[in-house]
DSSP file (Angstrom, degrees, kcal/mol; ACC not computed):
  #  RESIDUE AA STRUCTURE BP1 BP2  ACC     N-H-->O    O-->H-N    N-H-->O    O-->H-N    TCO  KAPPA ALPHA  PHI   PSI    X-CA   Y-CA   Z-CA
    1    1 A X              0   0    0      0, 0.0     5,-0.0     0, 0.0    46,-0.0   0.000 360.0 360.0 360.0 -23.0   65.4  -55.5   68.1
    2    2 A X        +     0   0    0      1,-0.1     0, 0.0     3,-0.1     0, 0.0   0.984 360.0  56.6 -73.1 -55.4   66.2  -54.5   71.8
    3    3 A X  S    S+     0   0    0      1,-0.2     2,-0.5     2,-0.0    -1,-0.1   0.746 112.4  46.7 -32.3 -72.2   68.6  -51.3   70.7
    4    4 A X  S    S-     0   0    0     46,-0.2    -1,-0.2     2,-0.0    49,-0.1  -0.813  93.9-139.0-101.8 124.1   65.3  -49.9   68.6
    5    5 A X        -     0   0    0     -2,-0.5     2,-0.2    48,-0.1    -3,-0.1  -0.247  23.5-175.9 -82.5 146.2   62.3  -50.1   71.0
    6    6 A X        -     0   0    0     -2,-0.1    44,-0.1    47,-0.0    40,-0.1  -0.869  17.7-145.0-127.3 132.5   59.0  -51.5   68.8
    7    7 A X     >  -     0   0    0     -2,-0.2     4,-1.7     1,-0.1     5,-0.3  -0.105  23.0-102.9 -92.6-178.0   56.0  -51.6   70.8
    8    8 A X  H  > S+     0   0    0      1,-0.3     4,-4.1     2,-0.2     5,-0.3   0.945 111.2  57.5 -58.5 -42.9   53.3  -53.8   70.8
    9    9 A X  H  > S+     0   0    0      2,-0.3     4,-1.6     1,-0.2    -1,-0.3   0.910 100.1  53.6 -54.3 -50.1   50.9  -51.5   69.0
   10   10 A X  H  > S+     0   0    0     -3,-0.3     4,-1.3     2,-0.2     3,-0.3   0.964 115.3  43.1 -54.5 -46.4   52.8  -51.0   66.1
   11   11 A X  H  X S+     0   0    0     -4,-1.7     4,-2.1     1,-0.4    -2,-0.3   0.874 121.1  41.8 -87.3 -35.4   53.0  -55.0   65.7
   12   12 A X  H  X S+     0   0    0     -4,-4.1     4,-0.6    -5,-0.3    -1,-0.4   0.856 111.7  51.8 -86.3 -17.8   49.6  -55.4   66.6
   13   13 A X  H  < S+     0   0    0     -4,-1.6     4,-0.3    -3,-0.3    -2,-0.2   0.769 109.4  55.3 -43.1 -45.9   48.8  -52.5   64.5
   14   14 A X  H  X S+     0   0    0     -4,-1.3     4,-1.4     1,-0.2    -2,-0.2   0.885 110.5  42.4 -85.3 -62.1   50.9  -54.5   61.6
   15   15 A X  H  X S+     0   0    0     -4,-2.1     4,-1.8     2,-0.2    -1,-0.2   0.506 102.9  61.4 -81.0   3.2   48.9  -57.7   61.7
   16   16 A X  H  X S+     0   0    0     -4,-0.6     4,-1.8     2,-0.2    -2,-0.2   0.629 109.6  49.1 -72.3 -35.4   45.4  -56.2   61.9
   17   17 A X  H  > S+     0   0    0     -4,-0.3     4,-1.9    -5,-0.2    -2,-0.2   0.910 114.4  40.7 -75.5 -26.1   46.5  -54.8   58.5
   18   18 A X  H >X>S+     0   0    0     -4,-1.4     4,-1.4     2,-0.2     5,-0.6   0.967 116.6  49.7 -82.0 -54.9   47.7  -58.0   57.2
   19   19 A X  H >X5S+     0   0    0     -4,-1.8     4,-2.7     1,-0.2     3,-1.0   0.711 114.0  48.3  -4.7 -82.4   44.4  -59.9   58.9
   20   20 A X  H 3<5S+     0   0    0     -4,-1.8    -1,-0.2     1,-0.3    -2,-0.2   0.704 115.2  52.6 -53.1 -56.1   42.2  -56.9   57.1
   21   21 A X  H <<5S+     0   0    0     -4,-1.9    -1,-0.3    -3,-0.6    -2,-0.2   0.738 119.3  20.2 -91.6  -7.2   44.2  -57.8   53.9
   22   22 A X  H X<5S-     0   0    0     -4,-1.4     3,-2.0    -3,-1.0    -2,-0.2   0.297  79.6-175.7 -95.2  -9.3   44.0  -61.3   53.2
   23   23 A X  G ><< +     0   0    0     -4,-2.7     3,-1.0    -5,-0.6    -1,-0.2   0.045  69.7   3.9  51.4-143.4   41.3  -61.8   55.0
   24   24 A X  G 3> S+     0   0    0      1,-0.3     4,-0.5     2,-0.1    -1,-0.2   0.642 131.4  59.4 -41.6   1.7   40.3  -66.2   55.1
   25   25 A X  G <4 S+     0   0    0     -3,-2.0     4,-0.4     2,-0.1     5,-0.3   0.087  80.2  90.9-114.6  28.4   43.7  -66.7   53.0
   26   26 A X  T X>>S+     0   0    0     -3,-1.0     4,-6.0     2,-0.2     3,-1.4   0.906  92.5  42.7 -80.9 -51.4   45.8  -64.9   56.4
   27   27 A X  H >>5S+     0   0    0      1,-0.2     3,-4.6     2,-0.2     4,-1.2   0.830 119.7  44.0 -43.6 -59.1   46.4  -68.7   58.0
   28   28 A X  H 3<5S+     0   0    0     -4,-0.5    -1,-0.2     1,-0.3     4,-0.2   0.574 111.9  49.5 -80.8  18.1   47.2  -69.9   54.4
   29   29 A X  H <>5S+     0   0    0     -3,-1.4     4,-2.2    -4,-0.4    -1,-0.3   0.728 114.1  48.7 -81.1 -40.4   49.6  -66.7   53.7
   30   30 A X  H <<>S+     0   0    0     -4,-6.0     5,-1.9    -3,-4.6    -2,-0.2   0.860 114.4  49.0 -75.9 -20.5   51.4  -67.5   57.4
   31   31 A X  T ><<S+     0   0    0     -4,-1.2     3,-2.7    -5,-0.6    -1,-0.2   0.944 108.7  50.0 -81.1 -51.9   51.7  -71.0   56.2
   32   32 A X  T 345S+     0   0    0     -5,-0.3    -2,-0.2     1,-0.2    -1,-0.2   0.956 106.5  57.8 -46.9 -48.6   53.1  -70.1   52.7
   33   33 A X  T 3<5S-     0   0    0     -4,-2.2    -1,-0.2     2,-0.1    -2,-0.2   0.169 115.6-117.4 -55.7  -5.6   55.3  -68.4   54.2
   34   34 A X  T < 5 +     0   0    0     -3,-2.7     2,-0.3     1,-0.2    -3,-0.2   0.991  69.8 132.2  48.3  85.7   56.8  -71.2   56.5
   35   35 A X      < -     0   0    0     -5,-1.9    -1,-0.2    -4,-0.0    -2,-0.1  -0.876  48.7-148.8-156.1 127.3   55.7  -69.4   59.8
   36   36 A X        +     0   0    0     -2,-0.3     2,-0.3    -3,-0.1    -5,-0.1   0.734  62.3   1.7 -63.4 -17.8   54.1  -71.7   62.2
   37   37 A X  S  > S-     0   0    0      1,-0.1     4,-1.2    -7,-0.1     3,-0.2  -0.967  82.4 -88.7-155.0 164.5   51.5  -69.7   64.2
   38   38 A X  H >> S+     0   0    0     -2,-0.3     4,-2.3     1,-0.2     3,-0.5   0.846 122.7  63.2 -38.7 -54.3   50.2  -66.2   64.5
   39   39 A X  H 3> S+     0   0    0      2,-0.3     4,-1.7     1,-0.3    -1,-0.2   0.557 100.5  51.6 -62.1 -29.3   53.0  -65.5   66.9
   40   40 A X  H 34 S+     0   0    0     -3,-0.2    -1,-0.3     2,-0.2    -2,-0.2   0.898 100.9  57.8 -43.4 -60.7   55.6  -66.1   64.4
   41   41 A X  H XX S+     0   0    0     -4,-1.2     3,-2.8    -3,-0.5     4,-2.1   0.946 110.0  49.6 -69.8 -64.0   54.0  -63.9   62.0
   42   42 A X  H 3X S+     0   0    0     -4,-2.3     4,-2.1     1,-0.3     5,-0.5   0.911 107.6  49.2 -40.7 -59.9   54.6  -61.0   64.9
   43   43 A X  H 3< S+     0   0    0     -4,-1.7    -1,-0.3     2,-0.2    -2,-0.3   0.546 113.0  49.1 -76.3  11.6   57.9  -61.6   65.6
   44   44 A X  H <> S+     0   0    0     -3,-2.8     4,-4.4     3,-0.1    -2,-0.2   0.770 112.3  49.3 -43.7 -60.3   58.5  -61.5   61.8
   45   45 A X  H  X S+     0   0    0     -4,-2.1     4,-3.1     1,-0.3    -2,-0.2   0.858 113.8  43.1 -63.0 -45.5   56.6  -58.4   61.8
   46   46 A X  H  < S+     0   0    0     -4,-2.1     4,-0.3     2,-0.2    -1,-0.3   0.539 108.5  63.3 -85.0 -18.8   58.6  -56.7   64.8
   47   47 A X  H >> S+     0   0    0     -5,-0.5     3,-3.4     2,-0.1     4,-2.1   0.852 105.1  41.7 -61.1 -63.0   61.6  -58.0   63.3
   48   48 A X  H >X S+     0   0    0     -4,-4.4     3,-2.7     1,-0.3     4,-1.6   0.945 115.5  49.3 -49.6 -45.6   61.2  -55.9   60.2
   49   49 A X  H 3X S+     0   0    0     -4,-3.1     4,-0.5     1,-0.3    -1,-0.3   0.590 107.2  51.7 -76.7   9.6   60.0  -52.7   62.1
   50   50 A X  H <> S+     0   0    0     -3,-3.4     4,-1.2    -4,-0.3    -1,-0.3   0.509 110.7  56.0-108.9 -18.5   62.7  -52.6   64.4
   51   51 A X  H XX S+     0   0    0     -3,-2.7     4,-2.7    -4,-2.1     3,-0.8   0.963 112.1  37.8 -80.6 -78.4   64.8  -53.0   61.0
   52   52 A X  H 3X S+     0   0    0     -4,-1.6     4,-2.1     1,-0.2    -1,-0.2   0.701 109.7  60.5 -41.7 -27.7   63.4  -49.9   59.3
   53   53 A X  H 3X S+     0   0    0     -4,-0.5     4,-1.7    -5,-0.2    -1,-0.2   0.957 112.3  51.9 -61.7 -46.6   63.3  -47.7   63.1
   54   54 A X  H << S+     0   0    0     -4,-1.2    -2,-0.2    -3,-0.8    -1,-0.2   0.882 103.1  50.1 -58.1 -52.7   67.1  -48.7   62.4
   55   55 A X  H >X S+     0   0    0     -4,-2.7     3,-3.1     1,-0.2     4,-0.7   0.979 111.1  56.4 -40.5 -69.3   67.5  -47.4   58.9
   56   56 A X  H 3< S+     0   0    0     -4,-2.1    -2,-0.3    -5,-0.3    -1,-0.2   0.780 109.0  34.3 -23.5 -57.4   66.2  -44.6   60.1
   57   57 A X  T 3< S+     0   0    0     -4,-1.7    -1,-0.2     1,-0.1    -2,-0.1  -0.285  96.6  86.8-112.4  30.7   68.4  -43.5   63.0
   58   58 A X  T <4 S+     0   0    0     -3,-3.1    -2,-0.1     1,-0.2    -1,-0.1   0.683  99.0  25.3-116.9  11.4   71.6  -44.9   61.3
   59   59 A X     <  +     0   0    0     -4,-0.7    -1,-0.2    -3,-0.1     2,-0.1   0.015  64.6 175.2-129.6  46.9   72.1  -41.5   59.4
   60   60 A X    >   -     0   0    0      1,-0.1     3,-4.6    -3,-0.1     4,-0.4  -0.441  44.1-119.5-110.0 143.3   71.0  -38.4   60.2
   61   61 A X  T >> S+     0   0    0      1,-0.3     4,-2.6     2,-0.3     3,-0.9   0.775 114.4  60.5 -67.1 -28.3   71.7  -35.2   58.5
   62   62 A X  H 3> S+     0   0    0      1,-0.3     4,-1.7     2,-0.2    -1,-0.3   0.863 112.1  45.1 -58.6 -21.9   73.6  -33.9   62.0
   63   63 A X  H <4 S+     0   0    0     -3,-4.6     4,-0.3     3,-0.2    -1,-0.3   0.536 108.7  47.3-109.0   8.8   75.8  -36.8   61.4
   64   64 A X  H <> S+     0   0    0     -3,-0.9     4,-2.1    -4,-0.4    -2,-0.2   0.581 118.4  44.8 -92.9 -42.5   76.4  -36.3   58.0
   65   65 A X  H >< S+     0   0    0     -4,-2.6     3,-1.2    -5,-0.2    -2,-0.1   0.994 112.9  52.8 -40.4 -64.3   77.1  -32.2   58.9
   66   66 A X  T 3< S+     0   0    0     -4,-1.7    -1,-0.2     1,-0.3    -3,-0.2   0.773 118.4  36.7 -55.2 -42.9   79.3  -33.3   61.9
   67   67 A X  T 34 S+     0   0    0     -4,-0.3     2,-0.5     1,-0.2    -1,-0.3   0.618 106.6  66.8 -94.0 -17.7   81.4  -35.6   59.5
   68   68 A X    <<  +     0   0    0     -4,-2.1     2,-0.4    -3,-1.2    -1,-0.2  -0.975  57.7 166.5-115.8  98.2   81.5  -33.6   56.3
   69   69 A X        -     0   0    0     -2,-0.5     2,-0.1     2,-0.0    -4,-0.0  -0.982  28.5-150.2 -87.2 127.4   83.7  -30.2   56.8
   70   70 A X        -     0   0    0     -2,-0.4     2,-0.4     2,-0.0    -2,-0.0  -0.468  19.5-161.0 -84.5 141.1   84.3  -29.1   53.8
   71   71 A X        -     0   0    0     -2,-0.1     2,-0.6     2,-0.0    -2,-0.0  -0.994   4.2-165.0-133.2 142.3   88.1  -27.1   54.4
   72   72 A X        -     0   0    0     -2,-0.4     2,-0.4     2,-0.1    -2,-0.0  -0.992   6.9-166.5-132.3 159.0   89.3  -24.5   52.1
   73   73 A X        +     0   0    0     -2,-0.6     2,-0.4     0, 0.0    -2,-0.0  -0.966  12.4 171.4-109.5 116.8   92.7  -23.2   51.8
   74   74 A X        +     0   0    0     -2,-0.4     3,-0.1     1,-0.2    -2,-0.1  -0.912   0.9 174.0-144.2 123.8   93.5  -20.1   49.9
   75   75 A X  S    S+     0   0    0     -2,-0.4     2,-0.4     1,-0.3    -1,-0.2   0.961  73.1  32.1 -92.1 -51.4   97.4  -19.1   50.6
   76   76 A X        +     0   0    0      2,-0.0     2,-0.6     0, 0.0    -1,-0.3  -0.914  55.4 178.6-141.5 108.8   97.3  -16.2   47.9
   77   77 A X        -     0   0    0     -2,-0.4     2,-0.5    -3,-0.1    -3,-0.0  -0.773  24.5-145.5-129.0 114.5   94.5  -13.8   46.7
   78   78 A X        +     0   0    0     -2,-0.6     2,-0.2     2,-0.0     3,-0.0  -0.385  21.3 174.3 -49.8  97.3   95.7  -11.4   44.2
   79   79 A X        -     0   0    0     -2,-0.5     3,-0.1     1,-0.1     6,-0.0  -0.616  35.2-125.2-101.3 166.0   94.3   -7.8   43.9
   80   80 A X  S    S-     0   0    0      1,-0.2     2,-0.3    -2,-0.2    -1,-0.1   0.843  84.8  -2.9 -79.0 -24.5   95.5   -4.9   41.7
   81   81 A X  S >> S-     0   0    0      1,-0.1     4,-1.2    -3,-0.0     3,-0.9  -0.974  75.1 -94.2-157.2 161.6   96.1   -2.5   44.4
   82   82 A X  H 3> S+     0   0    0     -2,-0.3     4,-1.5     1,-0.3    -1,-0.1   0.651 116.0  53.2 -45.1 -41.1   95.9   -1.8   48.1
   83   83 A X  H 3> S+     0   0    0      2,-0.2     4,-1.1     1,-0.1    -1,-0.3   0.833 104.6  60.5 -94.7  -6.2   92.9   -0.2   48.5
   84   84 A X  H <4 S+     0   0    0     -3,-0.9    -2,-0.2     2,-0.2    -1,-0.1   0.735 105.0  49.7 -37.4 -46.3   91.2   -3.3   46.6
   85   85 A X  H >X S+     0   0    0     -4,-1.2     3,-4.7     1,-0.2     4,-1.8   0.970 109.3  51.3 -82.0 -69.6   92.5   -5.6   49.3
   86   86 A X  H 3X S+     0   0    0     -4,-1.5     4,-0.8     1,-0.3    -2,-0.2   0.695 109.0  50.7 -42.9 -32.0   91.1   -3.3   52.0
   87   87 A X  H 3< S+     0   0    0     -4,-1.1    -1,-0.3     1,-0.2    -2,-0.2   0.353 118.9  36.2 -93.8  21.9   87.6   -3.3   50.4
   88   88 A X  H <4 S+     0   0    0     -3,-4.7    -1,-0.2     2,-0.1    -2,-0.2   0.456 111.3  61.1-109.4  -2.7   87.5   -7.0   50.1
   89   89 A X  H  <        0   0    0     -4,-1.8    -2,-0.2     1,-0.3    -3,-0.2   0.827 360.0 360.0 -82.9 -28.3   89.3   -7.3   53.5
   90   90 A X     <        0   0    0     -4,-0.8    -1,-0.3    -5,-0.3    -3,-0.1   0.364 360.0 360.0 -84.1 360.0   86.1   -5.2   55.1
């Protein structure tokens, strides 16, 4: 979690939503869940988004460019005649 930064806002962001959605059952959700305290539940929570920031930045189509050249080779291209090759040569 230090390499990808998550700030407090998101995490507090993250358990207002769980609060909001379990509403009286949140202790006995954290509880189900073998996490001792509210503060648990956060560093759960900051685990996971620091996971997904990570997903995120661990692929990005510049490094997919940068790593994929495609190389073609062509030793021979056959024309019928000379001024054929000059108008494909232009």
């Amino acid at each position: 979690t230090k390499k990808y930064k998550v700030s407090d806002d998101d995490v507090d962001r993250e358990v207002q939503k769980a609060k909001k959605q379990y509403g009286d059952q949140f202790s006995a959700v954290l509880e189900n869940n073998r996490l001792k305290d509210e503060a648990d539940f956060k560093n759960q929570i900051k685990f996971k988004l620091a996971m997904n920031e990570a997903i995120k930045k661990s692929v990005t189509e510049k490094d997919v460019k940068d790593h994929y050249k495609p190389e073609i080779k062509a030793s021979h291209i056959l024309v019928s005649d000379e001024n054929e090759a000059k108008e494909i040569k232009k």
